[in-house]
C-alpha positions in Angstrom: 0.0 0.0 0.0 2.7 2.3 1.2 4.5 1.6 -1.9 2.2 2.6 -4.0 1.5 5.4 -2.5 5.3 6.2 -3.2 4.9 5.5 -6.6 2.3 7.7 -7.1 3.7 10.8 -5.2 6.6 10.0 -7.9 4.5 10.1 -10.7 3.2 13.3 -9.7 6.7 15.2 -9.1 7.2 14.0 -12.8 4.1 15.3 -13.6 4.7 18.7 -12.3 8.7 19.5 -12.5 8.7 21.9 -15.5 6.0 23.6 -13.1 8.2 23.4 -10.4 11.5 24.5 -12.5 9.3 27.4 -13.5 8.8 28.4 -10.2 12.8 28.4 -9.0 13.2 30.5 -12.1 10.4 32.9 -11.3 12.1 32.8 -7.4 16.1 33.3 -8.6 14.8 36.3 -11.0 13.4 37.7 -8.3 15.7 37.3 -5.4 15.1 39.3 -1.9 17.3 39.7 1.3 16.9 38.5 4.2 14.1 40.1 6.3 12.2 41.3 2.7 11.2 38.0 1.3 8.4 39.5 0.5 7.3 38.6 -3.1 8.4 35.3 -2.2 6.4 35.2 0.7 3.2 35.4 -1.6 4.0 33.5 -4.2 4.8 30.6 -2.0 1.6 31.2 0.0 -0.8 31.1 -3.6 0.7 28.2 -4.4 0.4 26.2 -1.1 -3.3 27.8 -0.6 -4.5 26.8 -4.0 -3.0 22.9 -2.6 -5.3 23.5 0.1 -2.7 24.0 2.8 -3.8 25.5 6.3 -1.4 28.7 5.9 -0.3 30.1 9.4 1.6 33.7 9.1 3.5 36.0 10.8 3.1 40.4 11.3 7.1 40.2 12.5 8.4 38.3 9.2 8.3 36.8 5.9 8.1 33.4 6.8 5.1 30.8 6.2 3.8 27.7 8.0 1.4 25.4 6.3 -0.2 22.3 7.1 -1.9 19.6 5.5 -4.0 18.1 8.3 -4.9 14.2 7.8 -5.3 13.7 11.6 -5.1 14.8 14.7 -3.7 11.9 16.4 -1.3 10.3 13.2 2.3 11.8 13.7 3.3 14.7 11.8 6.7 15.4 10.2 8.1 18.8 9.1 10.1 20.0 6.1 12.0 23.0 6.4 13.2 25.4 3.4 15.1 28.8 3.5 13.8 31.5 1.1 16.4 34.3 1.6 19.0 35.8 -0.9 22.5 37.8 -0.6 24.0 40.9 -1.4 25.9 39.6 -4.5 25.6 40.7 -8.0 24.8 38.2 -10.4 26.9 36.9 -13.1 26.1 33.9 -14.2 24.1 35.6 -17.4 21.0 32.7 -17.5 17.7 34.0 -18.8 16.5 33.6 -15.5 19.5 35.7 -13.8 18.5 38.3 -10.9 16.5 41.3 -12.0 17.3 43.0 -9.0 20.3 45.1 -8.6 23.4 44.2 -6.1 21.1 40.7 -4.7 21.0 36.8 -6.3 20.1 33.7 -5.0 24.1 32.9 -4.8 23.3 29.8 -2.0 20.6 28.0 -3.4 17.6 28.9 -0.9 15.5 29.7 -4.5 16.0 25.4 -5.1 15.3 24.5 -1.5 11.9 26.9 -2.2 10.8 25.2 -5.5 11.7 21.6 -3.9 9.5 22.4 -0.7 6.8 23.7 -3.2 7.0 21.3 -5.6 6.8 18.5 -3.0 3.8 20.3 -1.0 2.0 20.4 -4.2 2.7 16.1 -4.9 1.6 15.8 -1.6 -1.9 17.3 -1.8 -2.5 15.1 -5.0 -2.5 12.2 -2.4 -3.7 13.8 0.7 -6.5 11.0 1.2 -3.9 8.6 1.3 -1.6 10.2 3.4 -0.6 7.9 6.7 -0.2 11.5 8.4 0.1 15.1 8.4 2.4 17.3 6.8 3.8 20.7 7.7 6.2 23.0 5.4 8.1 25.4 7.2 9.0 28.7 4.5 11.6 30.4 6.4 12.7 34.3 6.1 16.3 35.3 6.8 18.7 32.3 7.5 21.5 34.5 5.9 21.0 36.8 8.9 23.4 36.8 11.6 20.6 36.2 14.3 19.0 33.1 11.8 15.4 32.9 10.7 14.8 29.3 12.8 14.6 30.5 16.1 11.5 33.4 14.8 10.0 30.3 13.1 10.0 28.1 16.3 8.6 31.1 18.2 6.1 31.3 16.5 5.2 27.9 16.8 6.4 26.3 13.7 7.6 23.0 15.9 4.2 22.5 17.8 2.9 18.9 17.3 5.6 18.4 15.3 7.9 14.6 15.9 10.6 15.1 13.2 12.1 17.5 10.5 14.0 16.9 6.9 16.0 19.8 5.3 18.4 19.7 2.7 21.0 22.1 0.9 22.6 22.8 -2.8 25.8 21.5 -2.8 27.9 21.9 -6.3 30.8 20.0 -4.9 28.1 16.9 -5.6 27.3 15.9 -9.0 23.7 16.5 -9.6 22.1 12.8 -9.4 24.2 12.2 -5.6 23.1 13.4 -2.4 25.4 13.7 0.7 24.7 12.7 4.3 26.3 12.5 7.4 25.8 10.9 10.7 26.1 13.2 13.7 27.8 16.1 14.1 27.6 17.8 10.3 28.1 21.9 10.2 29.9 24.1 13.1 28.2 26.5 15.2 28.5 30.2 13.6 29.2 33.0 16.2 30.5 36.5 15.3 32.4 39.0 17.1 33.7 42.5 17.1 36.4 44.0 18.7 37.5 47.9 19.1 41.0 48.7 19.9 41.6 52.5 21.2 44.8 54.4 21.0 45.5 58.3 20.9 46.0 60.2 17.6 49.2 62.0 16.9 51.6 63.2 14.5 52.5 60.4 11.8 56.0 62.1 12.4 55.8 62.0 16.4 54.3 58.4 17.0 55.8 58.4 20.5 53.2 61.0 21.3 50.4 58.7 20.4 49.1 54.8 20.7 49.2 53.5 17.6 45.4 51.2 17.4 46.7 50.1 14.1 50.0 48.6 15.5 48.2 47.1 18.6 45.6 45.8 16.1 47.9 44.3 14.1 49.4 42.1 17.2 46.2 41.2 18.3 45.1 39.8 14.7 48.3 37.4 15.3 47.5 36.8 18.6 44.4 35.6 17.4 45.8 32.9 14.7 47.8 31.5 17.4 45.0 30.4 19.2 43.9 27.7 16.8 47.1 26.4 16.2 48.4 26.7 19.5 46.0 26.6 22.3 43.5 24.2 21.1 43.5 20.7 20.6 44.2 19.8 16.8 41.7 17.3 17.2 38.8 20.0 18.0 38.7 21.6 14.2 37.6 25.3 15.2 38.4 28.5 12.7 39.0 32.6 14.2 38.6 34.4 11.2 38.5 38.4 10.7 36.3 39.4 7.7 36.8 43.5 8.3 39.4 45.8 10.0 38.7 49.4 9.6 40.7 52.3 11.1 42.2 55.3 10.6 41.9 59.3 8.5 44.8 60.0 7.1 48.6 59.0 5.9 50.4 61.5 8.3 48.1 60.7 11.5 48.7 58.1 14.1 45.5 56.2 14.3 43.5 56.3 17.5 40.9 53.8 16.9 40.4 50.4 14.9 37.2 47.9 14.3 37.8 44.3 13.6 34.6 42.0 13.1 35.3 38.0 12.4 33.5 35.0 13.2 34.2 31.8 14.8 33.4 28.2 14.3 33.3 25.3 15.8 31.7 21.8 15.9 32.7 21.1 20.3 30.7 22.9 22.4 33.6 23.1 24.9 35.9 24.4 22.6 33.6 27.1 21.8 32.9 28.4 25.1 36.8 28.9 25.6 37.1 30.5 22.7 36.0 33.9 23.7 37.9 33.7 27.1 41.1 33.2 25.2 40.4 35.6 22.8 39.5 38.4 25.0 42.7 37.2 27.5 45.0 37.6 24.5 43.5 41.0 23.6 43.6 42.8 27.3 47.1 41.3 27.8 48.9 43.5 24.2 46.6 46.3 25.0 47.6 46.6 28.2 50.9 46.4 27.3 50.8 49.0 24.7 49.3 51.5 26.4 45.3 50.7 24.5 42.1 49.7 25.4 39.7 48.0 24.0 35.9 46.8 24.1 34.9 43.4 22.9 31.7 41.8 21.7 31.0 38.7 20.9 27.6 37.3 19.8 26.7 33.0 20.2 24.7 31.8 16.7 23.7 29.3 15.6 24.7 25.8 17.8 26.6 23.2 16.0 24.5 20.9 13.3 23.7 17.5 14.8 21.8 15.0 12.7 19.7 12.2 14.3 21.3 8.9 13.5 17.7 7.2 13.0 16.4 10.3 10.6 19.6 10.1 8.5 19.3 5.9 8.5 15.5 7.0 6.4 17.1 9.4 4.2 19.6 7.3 3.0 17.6 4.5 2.6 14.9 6.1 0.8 17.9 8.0 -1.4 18.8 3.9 -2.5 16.1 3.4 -3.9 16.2 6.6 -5.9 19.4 7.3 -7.0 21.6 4.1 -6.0 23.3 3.2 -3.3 26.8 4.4 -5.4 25.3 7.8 -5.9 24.5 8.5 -2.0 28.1 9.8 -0.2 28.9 9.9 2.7 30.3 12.8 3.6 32.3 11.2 6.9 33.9 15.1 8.3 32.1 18.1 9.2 31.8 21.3 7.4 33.0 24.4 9.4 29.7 26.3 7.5 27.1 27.6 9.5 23.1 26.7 9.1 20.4 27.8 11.6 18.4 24.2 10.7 20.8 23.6 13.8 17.7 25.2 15.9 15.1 22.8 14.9 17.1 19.7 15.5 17.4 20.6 19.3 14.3 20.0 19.4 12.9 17.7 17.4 14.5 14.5 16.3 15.4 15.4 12.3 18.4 14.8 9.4 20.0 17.9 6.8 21.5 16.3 3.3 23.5 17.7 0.7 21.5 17.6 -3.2 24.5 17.3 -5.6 23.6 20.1 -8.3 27.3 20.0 -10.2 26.8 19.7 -13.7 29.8 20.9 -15.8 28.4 21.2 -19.4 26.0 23.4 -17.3 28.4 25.4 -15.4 26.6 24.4 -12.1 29.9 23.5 -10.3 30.7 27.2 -8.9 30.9 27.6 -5.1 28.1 28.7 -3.0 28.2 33.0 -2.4 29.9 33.2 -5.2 28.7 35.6 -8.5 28.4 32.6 -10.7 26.8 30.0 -8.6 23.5 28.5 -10.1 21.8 25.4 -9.5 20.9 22.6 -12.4 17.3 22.1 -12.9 17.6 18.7 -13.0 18.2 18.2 -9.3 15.1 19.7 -7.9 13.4 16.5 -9.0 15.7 14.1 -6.8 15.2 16.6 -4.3 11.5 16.0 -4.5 11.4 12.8 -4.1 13.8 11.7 -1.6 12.4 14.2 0.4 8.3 12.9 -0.6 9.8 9.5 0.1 11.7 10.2 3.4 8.2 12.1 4.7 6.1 8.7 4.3 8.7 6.7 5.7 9.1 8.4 9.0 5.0 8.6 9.1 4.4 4.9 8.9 7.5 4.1 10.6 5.9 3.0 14.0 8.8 4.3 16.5 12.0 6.0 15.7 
């Protein structure tokens, strides 16, 4: 029965994937930042209303929740896609490339979007059929520093819900693979800024002054030390600084610096020290220079941890698909952040890699990059294994 069922919800994705590529176009044309996802928001919602989907919003954001209710006591499991863009302008010179000055859909949350759809929409077809319910969770802003997952949960996106799929782009995959991972898959994603303070002077009279550009420059080696030599090279972690600014003029000892990195990690341990050894290494060369300083830092996202038994119905379901040669396992952690993190702290749930590489299609660019794309031909796969995965864990009596 459950087979056929499967069967089914396959023939429908076939049915309806030039629909669905249509609809990533119509989404990567029209790409929106995070916290404005609002075209995206209503084109989504049209589609999953017209389904018949149970559409739950939000005054504070951009993101959707919608249900398909079978009943009230059958389990329910969620899936989860992004819908945010970044600041990047697009290069990539598709048909479908980004209408919209200075933004493109350079991480492939415009795929994850169609895939959701497309599979919300299979799923409808068969809703009489269904062993239980299904919820799709459209969220704003996971490119944001804070992440869109935690507004999504606050708002309830997680009630009544026993287990969550989500999945990502990846063009280091060919499209036709899919990558999982058991345990711990992407670091936690914290930022930080620090402000070093010195006294101006005379570029010819430095002795008059503090240089903040000279004590900033010790503390950004201070800081590489600590990853090579103060934590355990068995704990992969990364200190990186993304900005320094500071200073007016050539002939003008600079009195005042801003650096703002981020850290990552994938041991929790490790990254509570971090901080302390970071700020211990940056009161110790101010102080000795004559400086101060003020630092910030900010805890993101948490460390990606996959549930053993969610991944187990992934991969099994992914088999059958695409073969068992074509599903990788991906065996180390990514130092990458993803706020799908927040979800599986609470509900049991598993996050794969969708191969998209195609060369002849120029798919294989990195993520964040101008000419990243996706190939069409993997939103399909994505449908499916994640259709599949959905029935599984709702007939699957305990997990």
């Amino acid at each position: 029965m459950m087979e056929d069922l499967k069967q089914n919800l396959f023939s429908t994705i076939d049915k309806i994937n030039e629909h669905v590529i249509g609809i990533r176009h119509d989404l990567h044309a029209h790409p929106e930042l995070s916290g404005h996802e609002e075209h995206t928001k209503y084109l989504v919602k049209g589609i999953l209303e017209a389904s018949g989907y149970l559409i739950k919003e939000s005054d504070k954001h951009f993101g959707l929740i919608a249900d398909l209710r079978v009943d009230d006591n059958a389990k329910t499991i969620a899936i989860r896609a992004d819908m945010d863009a970044l600041p990047i302008e697009e290069q990539t010179g598709k048909p479908y490339a980004s209408r919209e000055e200075g933004i493109m859909h350079a991480c492939g949350h415009d795929s994850h979007t169609a895939i959701a759809l497309g599979t919300a929409i299979a799923m409808a077809e068969h809703q009489e059929d269904l062993p239980g319910n299904i919820r799709f969770i459209f969220q704003p802003s996971e490119e944001s520093k804070e992440g869109g997952s935690v507004e999504m949960i606050e708002d309830g996106a997680l009630e009544g819900v026993n287990g969550i799929f989500g999945l990502h782009a990846y063009p280091y995959l060919k499209t036709g693979e899919i990558g999982y991972k058991y345990g711990v898959m992407m670091a936690s994603a914290d930022i930080f800024t620090i402000e070093v303070f010195g006294k101006s002077a005379h570029g010819a009279r430095p002795h008059e002054g503090v240089d903040a550009i000279l004590v900033t420059a010790m503390i950004v080696n201070s800081l590489n030390h600590i990853v090579s030599r103060m934590i355990d090279p068995l704990h992969p972690a990364v200190i990186s600084l993304g900005t320094v600014e500071g200073g007016r003029a050539s002939n003008i000892i600079c009195d005042h610096v801003i650096l703002k990195g981020t850290v990552r990690t994938i041991n929790e341990e490790v990254r509570n020290n971090i901080p302390l050894m970071m700020e211990d290494s940056i009161k110790g060369i101010c102080k000795s220079m004559g400086a101060t300083y003020h630092f910030d830092y900010e805890f993101g996202q948490p460390e990606l941890i996959n549930h053993h038994e969610m991944v187990d119905i992934i991969v099994q379901e992914a088999k059958e698909i695409i073969g068992e040669e074509h599903c990788i396992d991906l065996k180390d952690p990514v130092m990458g952040g993803e706020d799908f993190s927040e979800y599986l702290k609470i509900v049991p749930g598993a996050f794969f890699r969708l191969g998209t590489c195609n060369e002849a299609k120029k798919t294989c660019v990195s993520q964040h990059n101008s000419r990243f794309d996706v190939d069409d031909d993997a939103l399909q796969i994505g449908m499916k294994i994640m259709g599949a995965s959905a029935l599984h864990f709702l007939t699957q009596k305990e997990l």
